[in-house]
C-alpha positions as CSV (number, residue, x, y, z in Angstrom):
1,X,157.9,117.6,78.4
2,X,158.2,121.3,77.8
3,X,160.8,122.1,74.7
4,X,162.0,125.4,76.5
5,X,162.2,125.0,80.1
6,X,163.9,128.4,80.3
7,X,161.1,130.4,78.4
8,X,158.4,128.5,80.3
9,X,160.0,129.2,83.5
10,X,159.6,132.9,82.4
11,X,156.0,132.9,81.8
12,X,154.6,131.2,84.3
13,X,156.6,133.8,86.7
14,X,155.1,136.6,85.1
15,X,151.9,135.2,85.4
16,X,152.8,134.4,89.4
17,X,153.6,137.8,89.1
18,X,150.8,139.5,87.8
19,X,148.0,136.8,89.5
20,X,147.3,136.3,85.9
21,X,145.3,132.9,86.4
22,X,141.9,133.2,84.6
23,X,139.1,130.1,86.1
24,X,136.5,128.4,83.4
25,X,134.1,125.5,84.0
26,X,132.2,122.6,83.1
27,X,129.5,121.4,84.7
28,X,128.9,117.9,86.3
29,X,125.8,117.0,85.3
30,X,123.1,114.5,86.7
31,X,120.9,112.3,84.1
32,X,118.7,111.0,87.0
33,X,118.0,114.3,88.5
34,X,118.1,116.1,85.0
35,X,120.0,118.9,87.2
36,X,124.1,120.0,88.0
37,X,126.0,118.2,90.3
38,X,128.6,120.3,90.2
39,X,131.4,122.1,88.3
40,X,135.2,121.6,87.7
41,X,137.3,124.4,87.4
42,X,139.8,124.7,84.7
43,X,142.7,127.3,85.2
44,X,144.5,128.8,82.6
45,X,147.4,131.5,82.2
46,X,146.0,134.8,80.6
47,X,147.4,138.4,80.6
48,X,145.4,141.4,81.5
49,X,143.2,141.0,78.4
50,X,142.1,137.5,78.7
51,X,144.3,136.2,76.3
52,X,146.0,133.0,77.1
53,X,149.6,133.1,77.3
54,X,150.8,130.0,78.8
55,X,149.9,126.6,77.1
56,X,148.4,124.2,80.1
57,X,151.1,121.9,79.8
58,X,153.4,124.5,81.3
59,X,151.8,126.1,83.4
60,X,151.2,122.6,84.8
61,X,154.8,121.3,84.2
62,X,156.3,119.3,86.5
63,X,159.9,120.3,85.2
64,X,159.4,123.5,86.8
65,X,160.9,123.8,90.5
66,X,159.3,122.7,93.1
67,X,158.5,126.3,94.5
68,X,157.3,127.1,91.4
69,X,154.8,124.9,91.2
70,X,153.6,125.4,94.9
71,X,152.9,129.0,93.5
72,X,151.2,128.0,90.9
73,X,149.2,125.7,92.9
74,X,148.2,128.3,95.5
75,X,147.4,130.9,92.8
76,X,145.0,128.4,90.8
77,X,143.0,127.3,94.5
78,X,142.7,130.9,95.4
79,X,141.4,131.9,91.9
80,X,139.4,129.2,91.3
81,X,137.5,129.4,95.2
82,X,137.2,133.4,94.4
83,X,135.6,132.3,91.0
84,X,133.2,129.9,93.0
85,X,132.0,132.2,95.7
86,X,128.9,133.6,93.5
87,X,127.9,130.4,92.8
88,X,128.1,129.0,96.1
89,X,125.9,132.1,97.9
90,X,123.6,130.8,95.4
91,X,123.7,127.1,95.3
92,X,125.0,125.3,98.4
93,X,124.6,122.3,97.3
94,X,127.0,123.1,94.0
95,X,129.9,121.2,94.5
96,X,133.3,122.2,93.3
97,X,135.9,120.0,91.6
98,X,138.9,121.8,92.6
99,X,142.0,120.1,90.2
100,X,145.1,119.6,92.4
101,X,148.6,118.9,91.9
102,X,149.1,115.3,94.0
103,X,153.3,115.8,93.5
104,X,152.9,119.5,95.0
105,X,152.0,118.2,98.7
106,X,154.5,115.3,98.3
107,X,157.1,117.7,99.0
108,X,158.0,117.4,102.7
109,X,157.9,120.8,103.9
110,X,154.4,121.5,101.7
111,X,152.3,118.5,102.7
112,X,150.4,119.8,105.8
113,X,149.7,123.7,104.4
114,X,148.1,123.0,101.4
115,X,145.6,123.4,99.9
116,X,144.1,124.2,103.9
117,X,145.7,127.1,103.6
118,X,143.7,128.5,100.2
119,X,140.5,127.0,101.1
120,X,139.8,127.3,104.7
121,X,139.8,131.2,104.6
122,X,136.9,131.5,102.4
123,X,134.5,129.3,105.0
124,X,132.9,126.8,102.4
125,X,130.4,124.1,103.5
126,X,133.8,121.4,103.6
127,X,130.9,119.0,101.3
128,X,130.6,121.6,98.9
129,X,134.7,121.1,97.8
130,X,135.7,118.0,95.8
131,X,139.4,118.1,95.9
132,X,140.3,116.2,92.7
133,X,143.6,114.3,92.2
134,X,145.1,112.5,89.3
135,X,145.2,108.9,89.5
136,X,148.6,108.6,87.6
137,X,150.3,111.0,90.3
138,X,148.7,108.8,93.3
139,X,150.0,105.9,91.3
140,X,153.5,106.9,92.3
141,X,152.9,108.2,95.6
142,X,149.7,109.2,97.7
143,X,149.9,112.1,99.9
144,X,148.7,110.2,102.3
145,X,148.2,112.3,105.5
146,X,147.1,115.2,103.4
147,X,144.1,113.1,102.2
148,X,143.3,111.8,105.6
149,X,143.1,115.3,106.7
150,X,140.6,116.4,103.7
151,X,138.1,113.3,104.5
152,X,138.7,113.9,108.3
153,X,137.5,117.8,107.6
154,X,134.5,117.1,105.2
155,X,135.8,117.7,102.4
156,X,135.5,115.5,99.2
157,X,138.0,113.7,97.2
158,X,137.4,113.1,93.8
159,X,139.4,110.7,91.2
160,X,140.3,112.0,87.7
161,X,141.3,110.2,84.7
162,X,140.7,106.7,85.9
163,X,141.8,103.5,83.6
164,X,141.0,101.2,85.4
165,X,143.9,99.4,85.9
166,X,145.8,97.1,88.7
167,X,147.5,100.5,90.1
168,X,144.5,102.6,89.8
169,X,142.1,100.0,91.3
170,X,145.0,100.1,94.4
171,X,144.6,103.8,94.6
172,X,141.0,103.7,94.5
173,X,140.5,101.2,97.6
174,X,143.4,102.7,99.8
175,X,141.8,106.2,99.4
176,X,138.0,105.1,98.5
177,X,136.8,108.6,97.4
178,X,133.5,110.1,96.8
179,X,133.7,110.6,93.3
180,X,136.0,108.3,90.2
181,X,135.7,110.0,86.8
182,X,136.1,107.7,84.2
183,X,139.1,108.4,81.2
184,X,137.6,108.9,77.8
185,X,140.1,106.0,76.2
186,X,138.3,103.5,78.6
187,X,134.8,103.8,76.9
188,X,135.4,105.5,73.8
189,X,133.6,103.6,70.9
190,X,130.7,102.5,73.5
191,X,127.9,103.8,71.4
192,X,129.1,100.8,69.1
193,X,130.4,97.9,71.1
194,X,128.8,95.6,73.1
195,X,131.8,94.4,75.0
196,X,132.6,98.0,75.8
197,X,129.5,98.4,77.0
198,X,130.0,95.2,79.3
199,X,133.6,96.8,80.1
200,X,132.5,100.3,81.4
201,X,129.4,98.6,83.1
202,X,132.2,96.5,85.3
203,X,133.4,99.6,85.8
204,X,131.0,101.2,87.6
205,X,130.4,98.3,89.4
206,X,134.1,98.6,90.7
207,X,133.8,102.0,91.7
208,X,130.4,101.5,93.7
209,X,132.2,98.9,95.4
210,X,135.2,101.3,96.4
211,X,132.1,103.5,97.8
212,X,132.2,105.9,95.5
213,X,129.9,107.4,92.8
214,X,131.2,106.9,88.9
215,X,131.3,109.7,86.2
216,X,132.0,109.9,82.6
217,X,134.6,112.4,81.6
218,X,134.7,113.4,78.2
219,X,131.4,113.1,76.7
220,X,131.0,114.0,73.2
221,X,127.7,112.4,71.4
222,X,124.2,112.2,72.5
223,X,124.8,107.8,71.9
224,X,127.5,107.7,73.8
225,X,125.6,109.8,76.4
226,X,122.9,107.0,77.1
227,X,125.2,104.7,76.3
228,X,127.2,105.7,79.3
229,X,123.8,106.2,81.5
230,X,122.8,102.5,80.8
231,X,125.9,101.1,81.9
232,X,125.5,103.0,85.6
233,X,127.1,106.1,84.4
234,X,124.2,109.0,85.6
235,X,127.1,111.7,86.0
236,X,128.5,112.6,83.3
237,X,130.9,116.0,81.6
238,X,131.8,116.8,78.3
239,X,131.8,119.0,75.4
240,X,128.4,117.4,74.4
241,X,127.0,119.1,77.3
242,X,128.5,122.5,76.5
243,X,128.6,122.8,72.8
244,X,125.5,125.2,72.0
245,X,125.9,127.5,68.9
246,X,122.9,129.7,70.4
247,X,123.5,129.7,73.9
248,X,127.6,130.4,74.5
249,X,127.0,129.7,78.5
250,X,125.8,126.0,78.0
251,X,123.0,126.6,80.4
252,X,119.7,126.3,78.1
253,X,122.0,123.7,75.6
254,X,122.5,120.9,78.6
255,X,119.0,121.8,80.2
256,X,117.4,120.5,77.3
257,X,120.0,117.5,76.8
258,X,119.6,116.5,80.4
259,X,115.6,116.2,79.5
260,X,115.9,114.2,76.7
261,X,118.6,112.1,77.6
262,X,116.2,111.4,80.6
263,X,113.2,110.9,78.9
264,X,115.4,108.1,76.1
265,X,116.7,106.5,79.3
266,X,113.6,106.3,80.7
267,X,111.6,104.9,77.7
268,X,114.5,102.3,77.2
269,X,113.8,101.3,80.7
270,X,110.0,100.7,80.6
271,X,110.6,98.7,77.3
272,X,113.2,96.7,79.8
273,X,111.1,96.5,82.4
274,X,107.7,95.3,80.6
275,X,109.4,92.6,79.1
276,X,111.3,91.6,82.3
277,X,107.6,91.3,83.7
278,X,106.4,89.9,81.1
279,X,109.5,86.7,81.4
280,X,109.2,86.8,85.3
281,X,105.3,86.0,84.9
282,X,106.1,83.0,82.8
283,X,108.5,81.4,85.1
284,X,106.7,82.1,88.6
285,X,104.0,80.1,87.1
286,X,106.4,77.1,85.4
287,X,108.1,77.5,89.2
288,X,104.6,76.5,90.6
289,X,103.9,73.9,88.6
290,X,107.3,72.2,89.3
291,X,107.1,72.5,92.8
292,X,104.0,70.7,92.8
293,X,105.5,67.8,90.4
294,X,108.3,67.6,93.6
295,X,105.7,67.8,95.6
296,X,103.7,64.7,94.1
297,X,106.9,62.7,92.9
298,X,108.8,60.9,95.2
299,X,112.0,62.4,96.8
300,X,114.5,60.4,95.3
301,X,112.8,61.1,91.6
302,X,113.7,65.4,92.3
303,X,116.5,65.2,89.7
304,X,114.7,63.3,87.2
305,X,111.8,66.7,87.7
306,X,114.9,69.2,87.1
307,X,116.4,67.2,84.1
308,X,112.8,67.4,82.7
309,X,112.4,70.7,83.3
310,X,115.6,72.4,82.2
311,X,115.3,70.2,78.8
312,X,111.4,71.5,77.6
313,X,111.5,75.3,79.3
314,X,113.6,77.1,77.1
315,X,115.1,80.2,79.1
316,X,115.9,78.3,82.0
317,X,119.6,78.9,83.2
318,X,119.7,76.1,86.0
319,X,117.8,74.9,88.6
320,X,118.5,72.7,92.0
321,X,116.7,72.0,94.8
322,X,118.2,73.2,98.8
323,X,117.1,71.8,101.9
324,X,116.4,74.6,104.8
325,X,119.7,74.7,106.2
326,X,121.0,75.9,102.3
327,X,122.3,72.7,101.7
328,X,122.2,71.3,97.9
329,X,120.0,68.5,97.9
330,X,120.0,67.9,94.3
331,X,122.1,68.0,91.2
332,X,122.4,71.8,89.7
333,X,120.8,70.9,86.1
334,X,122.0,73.7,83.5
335,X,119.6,74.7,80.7
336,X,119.9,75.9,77.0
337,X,120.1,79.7,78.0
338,X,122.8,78.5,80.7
339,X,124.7,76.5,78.2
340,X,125.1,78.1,74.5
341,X,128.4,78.1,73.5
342,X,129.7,75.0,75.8
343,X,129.9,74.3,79.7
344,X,131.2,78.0,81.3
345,X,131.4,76.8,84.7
346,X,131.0,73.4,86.6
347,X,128.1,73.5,88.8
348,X,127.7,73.2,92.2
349,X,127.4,69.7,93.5
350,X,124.8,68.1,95.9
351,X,126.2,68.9,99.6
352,X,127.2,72.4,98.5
353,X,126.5,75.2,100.6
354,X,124.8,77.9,99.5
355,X,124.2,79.5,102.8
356,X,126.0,82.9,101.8
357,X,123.6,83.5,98.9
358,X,121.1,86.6,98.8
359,X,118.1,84.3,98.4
360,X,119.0,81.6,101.2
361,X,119.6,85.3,103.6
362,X,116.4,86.1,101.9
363,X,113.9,83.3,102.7
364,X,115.3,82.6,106.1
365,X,114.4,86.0,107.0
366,X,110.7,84.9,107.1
367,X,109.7,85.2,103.3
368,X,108.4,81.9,101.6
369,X,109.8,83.5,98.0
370,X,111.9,85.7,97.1
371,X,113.1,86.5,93.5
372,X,116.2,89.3,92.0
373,X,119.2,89.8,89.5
374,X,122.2,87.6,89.6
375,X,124.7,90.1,88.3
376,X,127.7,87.2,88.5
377,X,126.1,84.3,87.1
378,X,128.6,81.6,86.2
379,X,126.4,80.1,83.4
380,X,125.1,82.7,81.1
381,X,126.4,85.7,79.4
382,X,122.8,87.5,79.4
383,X,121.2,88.8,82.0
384,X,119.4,86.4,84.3
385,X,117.5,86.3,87.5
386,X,116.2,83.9,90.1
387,X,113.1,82.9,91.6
388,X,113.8,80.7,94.6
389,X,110.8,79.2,96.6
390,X,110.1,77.2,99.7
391,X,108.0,74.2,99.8
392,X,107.3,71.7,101.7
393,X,106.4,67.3,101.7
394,X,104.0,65.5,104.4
395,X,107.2,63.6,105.1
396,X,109.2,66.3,105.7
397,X,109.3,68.6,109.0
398,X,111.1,71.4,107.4
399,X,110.6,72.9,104.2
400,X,112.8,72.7,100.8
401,X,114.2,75.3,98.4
402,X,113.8,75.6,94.8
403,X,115.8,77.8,93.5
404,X,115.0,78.5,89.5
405,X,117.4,80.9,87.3
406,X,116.3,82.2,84.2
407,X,117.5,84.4,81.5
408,X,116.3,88.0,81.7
409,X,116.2,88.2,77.7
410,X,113.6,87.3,75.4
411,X,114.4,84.2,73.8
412,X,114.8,83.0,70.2
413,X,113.7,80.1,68.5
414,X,116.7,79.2,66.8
C-alpha cells in the first residue's frame, strides 16, 4: 500500500510524461549448458540523469487508476523491447522475460490490445518473448483470452513467484506455461535441509508435469546454487550470479560460476553414478541367482524363495513374482531397506494387477529385463530402483516376472 496516493500519482505522471522508464536485467542462466537462457527485464522510474525517482512499489501500485496503470504498462513493454533489440540482432535465441501486469488486461476495454500492441511492432521471433505473469494476480483472475492469444501467436508464458500452493498449482495446469520460477521463501534454507531439498525436488517434478521447465529465482550462495541444480533446478537467477566486485556487468562473474557449478554438479553425479553401478551389479547377479532357486523349487514354494530372500539381502526393498499377463502371482515380501521405521504402505496382494507399471509396459514390448528408478515408491524413503526379469518353468507355456526393488543408497550395517 502506498502511504501518499496523491504524491505517487504525481510521479508516476511525470515520469508518463517524460518516458522516464530506465530497463535493467538479469540473466537466466543454464547450469547444464553453462550458457544464458535469457534475461528478465526490470523497469524502474528515473529522471533525465538516471536517478531513480519512483520507488517500484509505486510505480507498480495497483491503487493508481486503472489508466494509469495501462500507461505505465505500455511505457515499461515499449522500453524494455527497445532495450532488447541489440541483444536480440545478436542472439536470437535470447529470450526475454518481459514482467506484465495480469490486473492491467483484466480491464474489459484493455484485454485484447495489450501488450500486442507494444510488442508486435518491433517484429520479434514470438519464441524469443516470455511474457511473465504473477501467480498471485492469476490467482484472482486469469486473463484468460489474452493468454490464449500469446500461446496461439508463439509467444511464451512464463510464471513468476510460484509457492506452490493449491491456487498456484490451479493456475499452473489451466495455463501450463513454458517456464515456472520458483519463490525464494519456498527453498530458502536448502543448502541445509534435507526435507527442503525433498520439497523443492517435488517441486520440480510438479512443474515438469504442468509441461513446463522450473527455475530458481533468487539465488544467493554458491550451496544453494547446486543445491537447487540437484533437486532438477538447471535454470536458475539471482544476485549470486551478478555480484562481481571486478566485473560490474556480471558477464566474466557468472561465466566462471556457471563452469564450476557445472563441473561440482557433475563430479557429484559420477560419485552417484559409480556407486549406483556399483549396487545395480550386486543385485542383477542376487536377481540371477533367485530366479534360478524359482526355477528349481517347486511353484507353490515361490514365497517361501522371496521370504528367504528379502530376510538375508540387505538393501532389498520388496520383491514378488507376476505372471505374463501382470498379474501378482505371489505375496509382495518387504525388506529391511523397505521397512525401517514401521510398515509405510500395505503391499499389493496376490491377484493385483500391475499391468499399468513401466516395467510390465517394458518387458511386454519384447525385452526379457528391464531395470529403472521408482521415483514414488510406497516403501522406502531413499531412493530405490527395480530390476524386473522374465523367466520361465518346463511346466509353464508362458513366462513369469520377477520383479526385484532395491535401495539406490549404500547401506549400513547397523
Amino acid at each position: 500500500m502506498v502511504k501518499d496516493l496523491k504524491k505517487c500519482l504525481a510521479s508516476v505522471s511525470k515520469i508518463i510524461e517524460d518516458e522516464g522508464v530506465s530497463v535493467l536485467y538479469q540473466p537466466v542462466l543454464s547450469l547444464e549448458s553453462k550458457g544464458v537462457l535469457g534475461f528478465e527485464a526490470f523497469s524502474r522510474g528515473v529522471n533525465d540523469v538516471g536517478d531513480t525517482t519512483v520507488d517500484p512499489s509505486c510505480l507498480f501500485s495497483r491503487e493508481l487508476p486503472p489508466e494509469t496503470q495501462v500507461k505505465v504498462e505500455l511505457l515499461c513493454l515499449n522500453a524494455s523491447l527497445r532495450s532488447f533489440r541489440s541483444i536480440h540482432m545478436k542472439y536470437k535465441n535470447m529470450i526475454l522475460f518481459l514482467n506484465v501486469n495480469a490486473e492491467v488486461y483484466n480491464f474489459d476495454e484493455d484485454e485484447d490490445s495489450s501488450p500486442f500492441k507494444a510488442v508486435e511492432s518491433f517484429k520479434f521471433n514470438p519464441r524469443s518473448i516470455a511474457f511473465e505473469f504473477e501467480v498471485s494476480q492469476l490467482e484472482k483472475k486469469i486473463p484468460v483470452s489474452l493468454i490464449k492469444k500469446l500461446q496461439s501467436s508463439g509467444y511464451r508464458i512464463s510464471l513468476d513467484n510460484s509457492q506452490v500452493t493449491l491456487a498456484g498449482l490451479e493456475v499452473v495446469f489451466r495455463i501450463r506455461p513454458d517456464f515456472i520460477k520458483l519463490d525464494r521463501t519456498f527453498y530458502k534454507g536448502i543448502d541445509k535441509s534435507s526435507h527442503k531439498k525433498e520439497m523443492v525436488k517435488a517441486a520440480s517434478l510438479i512443474f515438469k508435469q504442468a509441461g513446463a521447465m522450473p527455475i530458481a529465482k533468487g539465488v544467493e550462495t554458491e550451496s544453494e546454487a547446486l543445491a537447487l541444480a540437484e533437486s532438477g533446478f538447471y535454470l536458475q537467477q539471482g544476485f549470486f550470479y551478478t555480484d562481481n566486485g571486478k566485473d560490474k556487468s556480471g558477464t566474466a562473474g557468472f561465466g566462471e560460476k556457471l563452469l564450476k557449478l557445472n563441473s561440482d554438479l557433475r563430479g557429484k553425479y559420477v560419485v552417484t553414478f559409480n556407486e549406483s553401478r556399483d549396487i545395480f551389479g550386486r543385485f542383477y547377479l542376487v536377481t540371477k541367482s533367485t530366479i534360478t532357486k524359482l526355477q528349481q523349487e517347486d511353484a507353490s514354494n515361490m514365497d517361501a524363495v522371496l521370504k528367504e530372500l528379502v530376510k538375508k539381502e540387505q538393501g532389498i526393498v520388496s520383491a514378488m513374482v507376476l505372471d505374463a499377463s501382470g498379474k501378482q502371482l505371489s505375496k509382495r515380501f518387504i525388506g529391511r531397506s523397505g521397512d525401517v521405521v514401521g510398515r509405510k504402505a500395505i503391499p499389493s496382494a496376490p491377484g493385483s494387477d500391475h499391468g499399468h507399471e513401466d516395467y510390465f509396459i517394458y518387458l511386454n514390448s519384447g525385452f526379457e529385463r528391464a531395470a529403472g528408478a521408482l521415483q514414488f515408491s510406497s516403501f522406502t524413503r531413499d531412493k530405490s530402483r527395480y530390476i524386473a526379469s522374465f523367466y520361465y518353468r518346463e511346466e509353464r507355456r508362458r513366462g513369469m516376472i520377477l520383479i526385484l526393488e532395491y535401495s539406490d543408497v549404500e547401506q549400513s550395517d547397523a
